[in-house]
C-alpha positions in Angstrom: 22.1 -11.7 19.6 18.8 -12.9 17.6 18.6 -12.2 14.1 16.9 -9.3 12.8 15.0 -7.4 9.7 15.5 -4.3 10.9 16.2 -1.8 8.4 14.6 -4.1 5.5 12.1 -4.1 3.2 10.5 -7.4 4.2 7.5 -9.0 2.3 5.5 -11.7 3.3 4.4 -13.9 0.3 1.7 -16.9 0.3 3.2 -20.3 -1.6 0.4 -19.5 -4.1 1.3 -16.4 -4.9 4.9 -17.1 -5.4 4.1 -20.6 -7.2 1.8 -21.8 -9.4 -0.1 -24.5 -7.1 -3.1 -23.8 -9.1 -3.6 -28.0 -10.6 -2.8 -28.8 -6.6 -5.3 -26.3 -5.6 -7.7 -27.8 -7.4 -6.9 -31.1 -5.4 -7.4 -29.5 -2.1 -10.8 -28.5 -3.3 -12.3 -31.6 -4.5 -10.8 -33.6 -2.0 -9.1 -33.0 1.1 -6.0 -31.4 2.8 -4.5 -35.1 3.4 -5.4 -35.8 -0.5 -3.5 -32.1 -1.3 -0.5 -33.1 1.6 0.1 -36.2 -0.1 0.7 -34.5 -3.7 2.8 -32.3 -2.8 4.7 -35.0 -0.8 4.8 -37.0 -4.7 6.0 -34.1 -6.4 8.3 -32.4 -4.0 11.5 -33.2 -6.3 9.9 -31.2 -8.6 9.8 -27.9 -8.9 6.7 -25.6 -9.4 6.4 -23.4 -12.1 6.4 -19.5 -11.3 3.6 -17.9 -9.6 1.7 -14.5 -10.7 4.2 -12.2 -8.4 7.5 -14.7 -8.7 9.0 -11.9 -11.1 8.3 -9.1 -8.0 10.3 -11.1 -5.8 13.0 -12.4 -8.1 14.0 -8.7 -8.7 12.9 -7.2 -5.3 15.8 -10.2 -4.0 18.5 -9.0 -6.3 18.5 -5.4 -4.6 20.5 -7.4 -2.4 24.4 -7.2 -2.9 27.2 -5.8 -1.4 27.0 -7.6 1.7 23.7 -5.2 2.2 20.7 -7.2 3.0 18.0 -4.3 1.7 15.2 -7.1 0.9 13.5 -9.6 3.3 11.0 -12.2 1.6 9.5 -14.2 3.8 6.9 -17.1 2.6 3.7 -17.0 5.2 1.2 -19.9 4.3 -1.4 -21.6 4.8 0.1 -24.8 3.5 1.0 -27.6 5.5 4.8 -28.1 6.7 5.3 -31.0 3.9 4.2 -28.9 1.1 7.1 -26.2 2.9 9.3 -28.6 1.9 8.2 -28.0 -1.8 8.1 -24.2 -1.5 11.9 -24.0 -0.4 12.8 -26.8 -2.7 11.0 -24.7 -5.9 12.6 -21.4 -4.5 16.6 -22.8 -4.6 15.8 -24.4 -8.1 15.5 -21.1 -9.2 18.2 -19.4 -7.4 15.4 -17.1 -5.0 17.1 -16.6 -1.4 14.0 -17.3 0.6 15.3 -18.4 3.9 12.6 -17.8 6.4 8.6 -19.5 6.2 5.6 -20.1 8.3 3.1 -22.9 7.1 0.3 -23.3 9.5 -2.0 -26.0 7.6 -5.4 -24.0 7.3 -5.1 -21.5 10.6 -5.3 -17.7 9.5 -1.3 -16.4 9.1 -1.7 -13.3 9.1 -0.9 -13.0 12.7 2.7 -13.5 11.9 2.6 -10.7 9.9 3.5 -8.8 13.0 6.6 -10.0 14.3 8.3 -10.4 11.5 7.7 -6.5 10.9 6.1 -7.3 7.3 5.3 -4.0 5.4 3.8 -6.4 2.4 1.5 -9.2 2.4 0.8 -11.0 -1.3 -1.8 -14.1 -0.8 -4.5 -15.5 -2.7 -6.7 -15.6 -0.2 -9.2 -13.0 0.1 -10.2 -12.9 4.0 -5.8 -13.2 5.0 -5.6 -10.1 2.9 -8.9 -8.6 4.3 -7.2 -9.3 8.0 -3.9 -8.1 7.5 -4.9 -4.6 5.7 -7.0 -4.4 9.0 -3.9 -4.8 11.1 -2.2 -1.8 8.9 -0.2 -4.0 7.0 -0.5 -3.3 2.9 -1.9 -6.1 1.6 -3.5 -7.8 -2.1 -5.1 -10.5 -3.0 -3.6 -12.0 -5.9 -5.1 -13.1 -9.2 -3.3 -16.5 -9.8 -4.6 -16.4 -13.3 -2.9 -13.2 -14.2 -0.6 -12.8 -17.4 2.9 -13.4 -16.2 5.0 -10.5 -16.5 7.3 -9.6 -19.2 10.4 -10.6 -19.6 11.7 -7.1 -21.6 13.1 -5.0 -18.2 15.4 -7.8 -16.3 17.4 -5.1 -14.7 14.4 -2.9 -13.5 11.6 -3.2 -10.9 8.6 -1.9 -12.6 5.3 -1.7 -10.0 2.4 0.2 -11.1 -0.4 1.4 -8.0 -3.8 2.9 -8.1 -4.0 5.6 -6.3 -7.1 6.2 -3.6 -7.7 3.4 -1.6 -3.9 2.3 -2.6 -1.4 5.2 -2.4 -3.6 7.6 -1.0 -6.9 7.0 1.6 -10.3 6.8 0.0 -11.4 9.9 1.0 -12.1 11.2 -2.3 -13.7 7.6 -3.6 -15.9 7.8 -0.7 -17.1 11.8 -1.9 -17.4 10.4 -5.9 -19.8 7.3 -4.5 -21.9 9.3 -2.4 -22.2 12.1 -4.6 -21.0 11.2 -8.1 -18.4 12.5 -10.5 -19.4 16.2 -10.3 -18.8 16.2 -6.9 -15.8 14.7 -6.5 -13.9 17.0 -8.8 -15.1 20.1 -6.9 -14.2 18.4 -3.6 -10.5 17.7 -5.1 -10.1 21.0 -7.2 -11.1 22.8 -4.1 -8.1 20.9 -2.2 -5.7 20.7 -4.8 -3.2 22.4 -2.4 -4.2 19.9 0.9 -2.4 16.6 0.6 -4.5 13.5 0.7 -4.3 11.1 3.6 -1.7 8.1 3.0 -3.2 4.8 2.0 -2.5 1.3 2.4 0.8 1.7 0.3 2.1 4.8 1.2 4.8 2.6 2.9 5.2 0.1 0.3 5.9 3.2 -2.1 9.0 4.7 0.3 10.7 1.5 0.5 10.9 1.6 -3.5 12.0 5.0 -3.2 14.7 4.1 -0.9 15.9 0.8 -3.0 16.1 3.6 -6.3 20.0 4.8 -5.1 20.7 0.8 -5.2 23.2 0.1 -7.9 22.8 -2.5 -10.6 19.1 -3.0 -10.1 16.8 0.3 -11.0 13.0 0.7 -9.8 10.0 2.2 -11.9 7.1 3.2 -10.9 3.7 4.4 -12.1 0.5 5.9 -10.9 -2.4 4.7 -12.7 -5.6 6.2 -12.0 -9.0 7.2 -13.1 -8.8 10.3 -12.1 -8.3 12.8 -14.5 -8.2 16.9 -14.8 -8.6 18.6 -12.6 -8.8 16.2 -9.9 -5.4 14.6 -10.9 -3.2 17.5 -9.1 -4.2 16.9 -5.6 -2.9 13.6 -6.0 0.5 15.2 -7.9 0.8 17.5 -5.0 0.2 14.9 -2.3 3.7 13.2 -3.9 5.5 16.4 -3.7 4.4 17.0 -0.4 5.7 12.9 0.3 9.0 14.1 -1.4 8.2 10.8 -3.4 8.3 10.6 -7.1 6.9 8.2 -10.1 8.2 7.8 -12.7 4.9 7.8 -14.6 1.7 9.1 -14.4 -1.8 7.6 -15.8 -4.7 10.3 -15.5 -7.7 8.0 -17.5 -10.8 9.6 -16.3 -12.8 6.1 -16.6 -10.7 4.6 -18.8 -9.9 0.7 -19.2 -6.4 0.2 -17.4 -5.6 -2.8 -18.6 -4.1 -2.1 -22.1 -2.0 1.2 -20.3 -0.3 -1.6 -17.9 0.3 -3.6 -20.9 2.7 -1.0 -22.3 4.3 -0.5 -18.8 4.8 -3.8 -18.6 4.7 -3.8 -14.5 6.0 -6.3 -12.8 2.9 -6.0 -10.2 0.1 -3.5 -10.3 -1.8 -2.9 -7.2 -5.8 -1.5 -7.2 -8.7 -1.3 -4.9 -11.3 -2.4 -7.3 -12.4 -5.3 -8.6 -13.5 -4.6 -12.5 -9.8 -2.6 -12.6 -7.8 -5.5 -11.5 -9.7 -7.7 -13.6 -8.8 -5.1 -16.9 -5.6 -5.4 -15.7 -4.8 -9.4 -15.1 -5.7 -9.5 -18.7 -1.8 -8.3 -19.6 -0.5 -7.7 -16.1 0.0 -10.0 -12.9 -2.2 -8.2 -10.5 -3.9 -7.8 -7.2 -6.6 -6.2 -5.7 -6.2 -4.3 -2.4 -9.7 -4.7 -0.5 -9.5 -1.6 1.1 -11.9 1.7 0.9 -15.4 1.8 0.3 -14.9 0.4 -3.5 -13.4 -2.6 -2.6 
């Protein structure tokens, strides 16, 4: 019988989102891919350093235990099969059970997303996240240049999401650009008691609440949003009516996000728009979800 990841929470991570390749990068774009291939090839006895979401994975891997494989982590890159060899190489130095990979040297892999039933795709590359959000696949663009995350919570996932265009659809976001501020909070007071649609991560959010009963590793979660009274309880009610909870609950109206992350001290925090993800890489490793009209 073939192998399979049925069952598992897999996620699908780009090499540069895993690894700092950001001095290699820089290769690739003054030079070549032959000039970037034959770097790698120099320094592939020696391990990169951690990437912007390399403490997601290193905790999402050690739900795993038991003899229960819960997690799947999968690299999918653009990088070249040489460079590969770096990836895995970096991944065993620091004890990460990555197992599985797909390197296609420049050619769009977010095709593979697909057959290896991926419900979470982390790249820095804008137009592979663009792609697989439009294949219904959650998906963020990475900010390699993100704060790393803290090192305080070893034994707990911490994840922090936005919550239309992310959690929920941008149903609301599309009412509150059209129509302004006013607006919105009469469209959402007046369906306070009608549950938004699900958003990208809506899926993303039931496999954590599924890997909370794991023992020995704990999961926390946040919603951090701009909303604010009384536009914050249709998005309460929408988790009741999930029978999903968070642990904690951000209601700025407008304000900066980035020093509320800081005190969570997420592991990853996931939002639609660009001026809030960029608040938040500040303390935070973070991505941006280009979904909804906002993005």
């Amino acid at each position: 019988m073939p192998a399979s990841l049925s069952g598992q929470l897999v996620v699908a991570i780009s090499s540069r989102a895993l690894f700092d390749f950001e001095a290699e990068n820089q290769v690739f774009e003054a030079e070549d891919d032959h000039a970037y291939m034959a770097l790698q090839q120099r320094l592939i006895d020696t391990p990169a350093q951690p990437g912007v979401a390399f403490s997601l994975v290193k905790k999402l891997l050690a739900f795993n235990g038991g003899g229960v494989q819960r997690v799947e982590v999968v690299v999918l890159s653009r990088n070249d099969p040489i460079s590969g060899m770096r990836v895995f190489r970096s991944a065993a130095h620091y004890g990460l059970t990555v197992e599985r990979g797909v390197f296609t040297r420049g050619a769009a892999p977010w095709r593979y997303l697909r057959p290896l039933s991926a419900q979470l795709f982390l790249s820095a590359n804008d137009a592979d996240v663009r792609q697989a959000l439009a294949a219904g696949v959650a998906a963020a663009r990475v900010m390699p240049l993100s704060r790393q995350a803290s090192a305080e919570h070893p034994g707990e996932l911490r994840i922090a999401f936005d919550g239309d265009a992310v959690l929920f659809s941008d149903e609301a976001e599309q009412v509150y650009q059209r129509d302004g501020l006013a607006a919105f909070r009469e469209h959402e007071s007046e369906r306070a008691h009608q549950p938004l649609p699900a958003g990208p991560f809506k899926p993303v959010l039931e496999a954590l609440h599924r890997l909370q009963h794991v023992p020995d590793m704990r999961v926390r979660t946040a919603l951090v949003t701009a909303r604010s009274a009384p536009a914050h309880e249709r998005a309460i009610r929408t988790l009741m009516n999930w029978r999903i909870e968070v642990d904690e609950a951000m209601f700025l109206g407008g304000l900066a996000k980035g020093e509320f992350l800081r005190e969570f001290e997420p592991d990853f925090f996931f939002d639609d728009q660009p001026g809030h993800v960029e608040s938040a890489a500040a303390h935070v490793p973070a991505g941006q979800v280009a979904a909804g009209i906002a993005a």
